[in-house]
C-alpha positions in Angstrom: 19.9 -6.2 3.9 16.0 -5.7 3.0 17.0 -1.5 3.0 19.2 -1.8 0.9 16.9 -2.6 -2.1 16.5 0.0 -5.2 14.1 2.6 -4.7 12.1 1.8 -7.4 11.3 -1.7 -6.1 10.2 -0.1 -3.0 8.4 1.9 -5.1 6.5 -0.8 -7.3 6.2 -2.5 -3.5 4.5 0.7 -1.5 2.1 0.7 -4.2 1.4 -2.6 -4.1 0.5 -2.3 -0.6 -1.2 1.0 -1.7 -3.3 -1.8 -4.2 -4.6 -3.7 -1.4 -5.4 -1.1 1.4 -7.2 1.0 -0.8 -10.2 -1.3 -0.9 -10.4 -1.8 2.8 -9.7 2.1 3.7 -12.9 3.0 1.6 -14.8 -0.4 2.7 -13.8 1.2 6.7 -14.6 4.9 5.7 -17.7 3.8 4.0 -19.0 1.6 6.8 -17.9 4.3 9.9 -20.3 7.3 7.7 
């Protein structure tokens, strides 16, 4: 079962999804000012 991976790959996974929403949260953020 997918929730039964390691913590630290959902670790190195959250951040990767961290990685590519940053971008597009300041892009949004930027753009609503």
């Amino acid at each position: 079962m997918r929730n039964m991976l390691p913590t630290d790959h959902k670790q190195s996974r959250d951040r990767y999804c961290l990685s590519r929403l940053k971008p597009l949260l300041q892009g949004w953020l930027s753009a609503s000012d």
